[in-house]
N, C-alpha and C positions, 0 to 999 in steps of 0.2 A: 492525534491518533489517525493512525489510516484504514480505511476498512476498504477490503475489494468484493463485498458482497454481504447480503444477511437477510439470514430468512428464518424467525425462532418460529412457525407454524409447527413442527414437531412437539415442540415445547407447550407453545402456546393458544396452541387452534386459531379461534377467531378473535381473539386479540393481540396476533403474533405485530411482531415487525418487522416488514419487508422493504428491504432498496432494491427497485426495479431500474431495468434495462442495462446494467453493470456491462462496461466495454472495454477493453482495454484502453484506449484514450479517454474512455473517463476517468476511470483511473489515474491515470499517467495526469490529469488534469488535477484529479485530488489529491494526489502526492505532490504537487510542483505549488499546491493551495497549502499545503499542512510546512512543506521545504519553506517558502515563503515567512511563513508565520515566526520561525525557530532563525532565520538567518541574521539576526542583528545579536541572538544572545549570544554571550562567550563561544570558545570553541567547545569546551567541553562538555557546557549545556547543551547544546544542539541535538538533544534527542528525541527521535522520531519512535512510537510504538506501532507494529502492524500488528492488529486484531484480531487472534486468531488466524496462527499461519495455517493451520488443518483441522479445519471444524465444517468438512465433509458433509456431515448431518442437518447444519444450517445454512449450505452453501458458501462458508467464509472460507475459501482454502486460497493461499497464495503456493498454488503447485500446476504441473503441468496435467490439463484436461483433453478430449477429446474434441473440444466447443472450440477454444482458443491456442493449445497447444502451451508454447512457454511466452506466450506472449504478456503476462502480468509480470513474469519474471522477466523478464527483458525491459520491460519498461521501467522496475525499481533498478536495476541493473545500467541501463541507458542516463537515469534521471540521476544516480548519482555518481556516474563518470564525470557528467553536465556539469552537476555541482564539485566535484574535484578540482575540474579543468577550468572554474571561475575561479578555486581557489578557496570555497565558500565550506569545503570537510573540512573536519580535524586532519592533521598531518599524518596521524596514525590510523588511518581510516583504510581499510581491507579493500578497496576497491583497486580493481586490479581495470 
């Protein structure tokens, strides 16, 4: 599973859980960590879940901010043309 940020303080006050400094090349570092993991199973197993694509509320959003722009999207974007062009997706894999 990939996460690009999380913060349940809303939720949880003072025993929330937060992942601090969240960058887009960290990201791009923990999706190429989690791509890694799943590259030896079949092609069909090969699946990756992102955590909360729009959970705004807890800072989990994989969408375009004011901070970074579309840079987290670009980088799931970037990471699995990478993985196409090893040859390492499924054949039917939407990445254009």
């Amino acid at each position: 599973m990939v996460v690009p940020n999380w913060d349940t303080t809303a939720r949880y006050d003072g025993k929330a859980i937060i992942l601090h400094n969240s960058t887009p090349e960290a990201f791009r570092q923990h999706l190429r960590d989690v791509l890694s993991q799943v590259e030896n199973e079949p092609a069909e197993q090969r699946i990756i879940f992102i955590k909360s694509w729009n959970e705004w509320a807890e800072g989990n959003y994989l969408e375009p901010d004011q901070r970074h722009g579309c840079a987290y999207l670009d980088v799931v974007r970037q990471e699995l043309i990478q993985q196409k062009a090893n040859g390492e997706l499924h054949r039917e894999c939407c990445v254009r």
